[in-house]
Chimera marker file (.cmm) of the C-alpha trace (Angstrom):
<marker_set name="trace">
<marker id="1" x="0.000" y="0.000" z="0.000" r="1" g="1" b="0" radius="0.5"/>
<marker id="2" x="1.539" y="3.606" z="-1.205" r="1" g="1" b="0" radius="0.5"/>
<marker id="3" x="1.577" y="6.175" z="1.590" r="1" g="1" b="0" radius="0.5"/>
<marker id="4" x="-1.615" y="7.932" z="-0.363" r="1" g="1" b="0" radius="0.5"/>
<marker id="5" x="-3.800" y="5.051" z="-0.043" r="1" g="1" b="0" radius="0.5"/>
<marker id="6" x="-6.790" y="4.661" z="2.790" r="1" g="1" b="0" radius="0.5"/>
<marker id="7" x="-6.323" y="1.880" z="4.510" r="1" g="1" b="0" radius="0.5"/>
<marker id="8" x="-9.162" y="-0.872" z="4.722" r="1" g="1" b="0" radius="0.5"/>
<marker id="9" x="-11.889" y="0.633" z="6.973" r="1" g="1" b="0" radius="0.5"/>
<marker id="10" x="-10.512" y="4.105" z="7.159" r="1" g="1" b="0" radius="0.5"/>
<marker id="11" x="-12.492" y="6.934" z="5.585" r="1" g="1" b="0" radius="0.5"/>
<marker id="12" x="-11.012" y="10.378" z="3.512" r="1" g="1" b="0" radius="0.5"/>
<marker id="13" x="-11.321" y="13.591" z="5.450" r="1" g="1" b="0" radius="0.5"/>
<marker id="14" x="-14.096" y="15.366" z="4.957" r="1" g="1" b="0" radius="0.5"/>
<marker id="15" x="-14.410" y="18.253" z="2.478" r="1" g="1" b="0" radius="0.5"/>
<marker id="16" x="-17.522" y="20.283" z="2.117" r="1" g="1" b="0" radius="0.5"/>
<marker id="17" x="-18.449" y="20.724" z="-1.824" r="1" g="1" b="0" radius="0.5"/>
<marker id="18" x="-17.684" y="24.683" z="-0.990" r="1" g="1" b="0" radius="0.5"/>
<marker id="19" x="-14.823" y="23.898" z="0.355" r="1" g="1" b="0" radius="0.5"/>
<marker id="20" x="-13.453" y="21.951" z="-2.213" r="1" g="1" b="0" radius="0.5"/>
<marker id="21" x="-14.789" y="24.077" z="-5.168" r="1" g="1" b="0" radius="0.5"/>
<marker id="22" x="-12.774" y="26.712" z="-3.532" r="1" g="1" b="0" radius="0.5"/>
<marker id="23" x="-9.626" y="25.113" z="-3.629" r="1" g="1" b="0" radius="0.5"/>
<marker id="24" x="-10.257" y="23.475" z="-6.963" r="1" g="1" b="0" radius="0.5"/>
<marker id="25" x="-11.141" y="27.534" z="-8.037" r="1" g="1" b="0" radius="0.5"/>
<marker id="26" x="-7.671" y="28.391" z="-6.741" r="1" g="1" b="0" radius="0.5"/>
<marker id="27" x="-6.354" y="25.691" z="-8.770" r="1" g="1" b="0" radius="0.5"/>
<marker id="28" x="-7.927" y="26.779" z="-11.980" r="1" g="1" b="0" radius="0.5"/>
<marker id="29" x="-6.705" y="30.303" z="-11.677" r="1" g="1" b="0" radius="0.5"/>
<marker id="30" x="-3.188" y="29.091" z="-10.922" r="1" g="1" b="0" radius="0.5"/>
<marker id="31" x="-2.918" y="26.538" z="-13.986" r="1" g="1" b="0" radius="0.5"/>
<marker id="32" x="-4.352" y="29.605" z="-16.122" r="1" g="1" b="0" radius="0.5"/>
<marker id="33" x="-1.760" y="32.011" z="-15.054" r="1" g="1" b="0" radius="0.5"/>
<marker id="34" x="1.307" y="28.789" z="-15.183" r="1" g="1" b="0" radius="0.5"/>
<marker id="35" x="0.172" y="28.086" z="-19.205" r="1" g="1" b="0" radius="0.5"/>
<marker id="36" x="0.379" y="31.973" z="-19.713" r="1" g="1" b="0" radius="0.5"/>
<marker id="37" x="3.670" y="31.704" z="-18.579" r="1" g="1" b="0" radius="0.5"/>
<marker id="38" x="4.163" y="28.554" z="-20.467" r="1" g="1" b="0" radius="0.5"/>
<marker id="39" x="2.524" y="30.170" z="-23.983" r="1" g="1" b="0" radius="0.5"/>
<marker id="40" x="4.971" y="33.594" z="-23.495" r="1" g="1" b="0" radius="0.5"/>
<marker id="41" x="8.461" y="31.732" z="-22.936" r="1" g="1" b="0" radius="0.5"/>
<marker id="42" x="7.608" y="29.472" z="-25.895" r="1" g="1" b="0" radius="0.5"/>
<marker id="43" x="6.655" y="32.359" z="-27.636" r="1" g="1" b="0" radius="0.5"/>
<marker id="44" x="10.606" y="33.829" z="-26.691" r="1" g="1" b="0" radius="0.5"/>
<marker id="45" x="12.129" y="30.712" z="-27.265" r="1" g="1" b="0" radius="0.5"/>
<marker id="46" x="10.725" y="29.685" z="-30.511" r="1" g="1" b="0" radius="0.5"/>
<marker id="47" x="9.588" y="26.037" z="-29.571" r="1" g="1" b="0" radius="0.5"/>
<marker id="48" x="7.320" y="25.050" z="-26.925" r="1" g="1" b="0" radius="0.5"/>
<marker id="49" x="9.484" y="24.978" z="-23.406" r="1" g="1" b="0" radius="0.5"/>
<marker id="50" x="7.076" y="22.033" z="-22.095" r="1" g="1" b="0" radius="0.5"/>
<marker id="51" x="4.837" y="22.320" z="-19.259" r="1" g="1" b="0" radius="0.5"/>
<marker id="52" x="7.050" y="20.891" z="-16.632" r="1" g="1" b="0" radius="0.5"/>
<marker id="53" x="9.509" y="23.969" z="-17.387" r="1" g="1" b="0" radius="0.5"/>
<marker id="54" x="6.743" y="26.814" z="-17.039" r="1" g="1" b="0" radius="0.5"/>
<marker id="55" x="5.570" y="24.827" z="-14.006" r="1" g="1" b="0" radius="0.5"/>
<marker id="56" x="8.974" y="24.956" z="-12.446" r="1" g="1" b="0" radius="0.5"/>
<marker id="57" x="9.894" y="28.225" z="-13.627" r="1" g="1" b="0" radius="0.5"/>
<marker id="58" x="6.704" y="29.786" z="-12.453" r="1" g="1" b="0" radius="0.5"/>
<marker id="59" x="6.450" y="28.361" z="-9.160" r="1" g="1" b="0" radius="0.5"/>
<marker id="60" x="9.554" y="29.550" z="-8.662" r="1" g="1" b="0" radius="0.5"/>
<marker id="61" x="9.644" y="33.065" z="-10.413" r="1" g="1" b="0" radius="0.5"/>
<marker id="62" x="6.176" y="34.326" z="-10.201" r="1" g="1" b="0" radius="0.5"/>
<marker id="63" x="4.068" y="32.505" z="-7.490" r="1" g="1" b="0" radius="0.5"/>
<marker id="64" x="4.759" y="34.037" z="-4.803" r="1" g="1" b="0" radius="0.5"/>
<marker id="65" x="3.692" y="37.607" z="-6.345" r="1" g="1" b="0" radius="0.5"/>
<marker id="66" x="0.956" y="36.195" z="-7.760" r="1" g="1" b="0" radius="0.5"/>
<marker id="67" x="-0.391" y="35.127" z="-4.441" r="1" g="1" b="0" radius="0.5"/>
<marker id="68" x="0.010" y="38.487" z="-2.838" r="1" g="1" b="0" radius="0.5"/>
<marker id="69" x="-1.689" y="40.226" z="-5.463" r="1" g="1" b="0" radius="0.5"/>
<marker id="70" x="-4.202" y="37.957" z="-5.869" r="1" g="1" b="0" radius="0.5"/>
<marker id="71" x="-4.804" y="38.522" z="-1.957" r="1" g="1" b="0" radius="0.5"/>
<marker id="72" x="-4.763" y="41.862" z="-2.635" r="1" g="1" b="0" radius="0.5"/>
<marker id="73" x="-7.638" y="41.830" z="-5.091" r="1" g="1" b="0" radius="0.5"/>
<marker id="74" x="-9.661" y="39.578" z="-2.112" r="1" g="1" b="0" radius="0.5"/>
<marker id="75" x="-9.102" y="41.898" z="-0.025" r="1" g="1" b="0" radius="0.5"/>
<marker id="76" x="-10.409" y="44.965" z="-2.073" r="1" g="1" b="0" radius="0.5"/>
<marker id="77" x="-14.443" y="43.210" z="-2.596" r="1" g="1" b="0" radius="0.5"/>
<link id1="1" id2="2" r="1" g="1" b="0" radius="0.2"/>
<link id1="2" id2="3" r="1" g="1" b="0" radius="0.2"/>
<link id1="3" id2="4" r="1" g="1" b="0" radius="0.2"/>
<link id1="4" id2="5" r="1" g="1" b="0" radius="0.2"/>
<link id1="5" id2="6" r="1" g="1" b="0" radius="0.2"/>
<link id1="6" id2="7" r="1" g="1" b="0" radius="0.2"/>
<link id1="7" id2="8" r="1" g="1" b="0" radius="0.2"/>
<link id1="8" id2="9" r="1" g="1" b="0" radius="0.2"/>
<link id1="9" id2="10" r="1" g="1" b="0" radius="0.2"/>
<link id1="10" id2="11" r="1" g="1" b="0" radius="0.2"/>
<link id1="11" id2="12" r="1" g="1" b="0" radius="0.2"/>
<link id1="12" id2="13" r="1" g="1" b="0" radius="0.2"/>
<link id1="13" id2="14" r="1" g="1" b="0" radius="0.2"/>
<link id1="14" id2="15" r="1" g="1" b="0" radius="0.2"/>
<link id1="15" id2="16" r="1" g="1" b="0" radius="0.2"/>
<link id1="16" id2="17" r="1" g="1" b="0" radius="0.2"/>
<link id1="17" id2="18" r="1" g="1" b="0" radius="0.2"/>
<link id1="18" id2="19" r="1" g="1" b="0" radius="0.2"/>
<link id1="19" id2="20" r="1" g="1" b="0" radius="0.2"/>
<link id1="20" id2="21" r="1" g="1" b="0" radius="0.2"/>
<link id1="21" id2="22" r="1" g="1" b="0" radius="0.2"/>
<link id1="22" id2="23" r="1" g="1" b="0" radius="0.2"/>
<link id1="23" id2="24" r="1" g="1" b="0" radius="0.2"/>
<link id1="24" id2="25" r="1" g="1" b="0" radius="0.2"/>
<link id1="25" id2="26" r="1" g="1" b="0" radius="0.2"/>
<link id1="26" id2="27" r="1" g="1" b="0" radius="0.2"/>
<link id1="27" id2="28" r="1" g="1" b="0" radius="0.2"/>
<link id1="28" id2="29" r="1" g="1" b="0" radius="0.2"/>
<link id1="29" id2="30" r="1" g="1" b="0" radius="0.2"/>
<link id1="30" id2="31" r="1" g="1" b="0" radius="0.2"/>
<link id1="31" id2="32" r="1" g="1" b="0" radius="0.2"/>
<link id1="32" id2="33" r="1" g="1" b="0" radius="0.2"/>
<link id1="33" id2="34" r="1" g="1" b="0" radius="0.2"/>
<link id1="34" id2="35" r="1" g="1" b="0" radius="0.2"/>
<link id1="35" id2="36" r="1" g="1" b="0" radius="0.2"/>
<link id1="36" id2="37" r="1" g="1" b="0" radius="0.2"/>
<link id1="37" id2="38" r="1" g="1" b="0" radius="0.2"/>
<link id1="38" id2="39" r="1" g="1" b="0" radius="0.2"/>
<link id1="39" id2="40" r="1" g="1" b="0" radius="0.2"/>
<link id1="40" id2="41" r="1" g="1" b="0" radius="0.2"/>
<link id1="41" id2="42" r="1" g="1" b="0" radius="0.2"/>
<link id1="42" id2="43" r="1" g="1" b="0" radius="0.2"/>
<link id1="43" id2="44" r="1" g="1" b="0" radius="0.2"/>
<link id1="44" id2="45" r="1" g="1" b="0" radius="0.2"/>
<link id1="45" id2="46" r="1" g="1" b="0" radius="0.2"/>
<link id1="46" id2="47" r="1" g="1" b="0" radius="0.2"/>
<link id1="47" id2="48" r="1" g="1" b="0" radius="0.2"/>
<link id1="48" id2="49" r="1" g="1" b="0" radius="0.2"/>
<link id1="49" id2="50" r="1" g="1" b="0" radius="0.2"/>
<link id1="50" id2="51" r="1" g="1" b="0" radius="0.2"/>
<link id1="51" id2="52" r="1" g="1" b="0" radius="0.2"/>
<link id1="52" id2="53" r="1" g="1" b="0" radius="0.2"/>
<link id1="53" id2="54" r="1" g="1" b="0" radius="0.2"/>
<link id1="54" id2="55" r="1" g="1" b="0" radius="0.2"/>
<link id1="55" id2="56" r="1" g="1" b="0" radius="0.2"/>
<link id1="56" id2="57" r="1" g="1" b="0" radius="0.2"/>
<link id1="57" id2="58" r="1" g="1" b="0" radius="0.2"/>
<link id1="58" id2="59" r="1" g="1" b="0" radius="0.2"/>
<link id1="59" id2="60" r="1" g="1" b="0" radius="0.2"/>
<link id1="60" id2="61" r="1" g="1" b="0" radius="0.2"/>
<link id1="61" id2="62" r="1" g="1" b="0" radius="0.2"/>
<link id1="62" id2="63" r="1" g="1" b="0" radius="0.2"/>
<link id1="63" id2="64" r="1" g="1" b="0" radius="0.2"/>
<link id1="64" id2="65" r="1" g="1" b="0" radius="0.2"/>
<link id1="65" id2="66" r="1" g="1" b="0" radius="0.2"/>
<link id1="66" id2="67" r="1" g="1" b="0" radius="0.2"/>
<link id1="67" id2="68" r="1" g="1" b="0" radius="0.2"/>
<link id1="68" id2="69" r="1" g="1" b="0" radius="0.2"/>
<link id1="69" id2="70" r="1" g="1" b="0" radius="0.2"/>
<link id1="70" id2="71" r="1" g="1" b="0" radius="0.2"/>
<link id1="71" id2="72" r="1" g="1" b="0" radius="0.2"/>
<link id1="72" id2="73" r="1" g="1" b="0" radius="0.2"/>
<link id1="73" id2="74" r="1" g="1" b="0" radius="0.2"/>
<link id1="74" id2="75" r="1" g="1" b="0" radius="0.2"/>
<link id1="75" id2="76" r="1" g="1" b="0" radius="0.2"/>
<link id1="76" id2="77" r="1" g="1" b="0" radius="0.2"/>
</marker_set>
């Protein structure tokens, strides 16, 4: 059994629908933003970098801005 298995008799956590659509929202708007970077470095490098390279290069280049701002533009509604 792999450590992300539930063992025999065990149950998952529970996640509310609203919960999870929020997370799965966050998700969403994070893959959107990670092909953007994907589609503008292929774009520069004349051949399609892959997705595991915008991925990588995102996550470490741009998430952490993105979050704030996108807390910022919580916070403002």
């Amino acid at each position: 059994m792999s450590s992300r298995q539930i063992p025999a008799g065990a149950s998952a956590p529970a996640v509310s629908s609203k919960s999870a659509s929020k997370y799965y929202g966050y998700f969403l708007e994070e893959r959107d933003e990670i092909l953007k970077h994907k589609w503008i470095e292929s774009q520069k490098a004349g051949e399609d970098i892959g997705f595991d390279r915008a991925l990588t290069e995102w996550v470490r280049e741009h998430r952490d801005e993105w979050r704030k701002e996108r807390e910022r533009r919580k916070e403002k509604k």
